[in-house]
N, C-alpha and C positions, 0 to 999 in steps of 0.2 A: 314670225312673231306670234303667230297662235299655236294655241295647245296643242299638241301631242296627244291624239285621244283616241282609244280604239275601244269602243262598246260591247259590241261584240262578242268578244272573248275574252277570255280569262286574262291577265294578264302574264302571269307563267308560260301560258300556253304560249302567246303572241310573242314573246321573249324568246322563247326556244324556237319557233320558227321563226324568225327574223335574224336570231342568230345562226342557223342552220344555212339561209338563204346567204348572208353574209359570207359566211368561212366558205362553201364550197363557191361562190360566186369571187371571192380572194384567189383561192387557191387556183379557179379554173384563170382566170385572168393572165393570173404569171405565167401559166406556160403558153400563154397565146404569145403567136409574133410581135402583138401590140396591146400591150395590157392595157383593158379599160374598163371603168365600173361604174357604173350612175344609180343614183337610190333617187326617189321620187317620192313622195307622199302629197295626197290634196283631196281636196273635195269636191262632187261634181253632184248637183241635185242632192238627190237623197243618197247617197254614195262616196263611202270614203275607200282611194286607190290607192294602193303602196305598190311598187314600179322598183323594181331590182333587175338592172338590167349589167351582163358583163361580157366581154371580149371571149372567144372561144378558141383550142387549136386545132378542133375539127372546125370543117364547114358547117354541119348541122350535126345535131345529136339526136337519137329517138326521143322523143319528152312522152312514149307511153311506157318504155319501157324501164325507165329513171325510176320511178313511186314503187319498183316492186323492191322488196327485201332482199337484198345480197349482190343487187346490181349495181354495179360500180364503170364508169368510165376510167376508173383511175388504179384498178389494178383490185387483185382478191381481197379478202379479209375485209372488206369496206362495204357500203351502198346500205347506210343502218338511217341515216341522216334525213333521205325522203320519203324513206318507207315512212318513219316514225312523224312525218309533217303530214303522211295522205291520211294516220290514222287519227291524229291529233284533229284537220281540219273535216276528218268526217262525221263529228261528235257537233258539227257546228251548223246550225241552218241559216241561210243568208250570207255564208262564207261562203267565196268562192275565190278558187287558182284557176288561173289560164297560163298555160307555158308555152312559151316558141322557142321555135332554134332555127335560125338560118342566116348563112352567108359570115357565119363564126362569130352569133352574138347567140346570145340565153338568154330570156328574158322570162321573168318570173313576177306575173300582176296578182295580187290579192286585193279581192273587193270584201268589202264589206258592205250590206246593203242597209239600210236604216228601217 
């Protein structure tokens, strides 16, 4: 029942990466054994988290090598989607990603710090 509200950032910008975190977080999903996807958002102190977490068909995936330009899990021609979200959140201060991968889940947290 509360607002939807991110400070922070541009709203375009926040748009495009949550939509970014969505489609590859969709698409990784289906080809797991067990597709799963949970989106989270809240607030915690001075601190608002958004929590994208999805099913994977590796066990773990490198999450340093995802953000470079042309890298793709998913085969050539692709991997434009996180490059273009690490350059987007670097123009931002008090944004921050943390990414995990393990045990065949992805999970992608965006803080925003107030």
């Amino acid at each position: 029942s509360d607002v939807f509200e991110v400070s922070r950032m541009e709203l375009l910008d926040f748009i495009t990466v949550l939509s970014i975190f969505l489609d590859n977080a969709i698409e990784a999903s289906l080809e797991s054994a067990s597709p799963e996807l949970s989106f989270v958002y809240f607030q915690e102190e001075n601190r608002k988290i958004m929590i994208i977490e999805n099913s994977t068909k590796q066990e773990r995936i490198n999450t340093k090598a995802i953000f470079n330009y042309g890298y793709s899990t998913k085969g050539n021609g692709r991997g434009i989607g996180l490059a273009n979200v690490y350059e987007i959140l670097s123009t931002y201060s008090r944004v921050y990603l943390k990414t995990y991968s393990n045990e065949y889940k992805f999970r992608q947290e965006l803080v925003f710090e107030d």
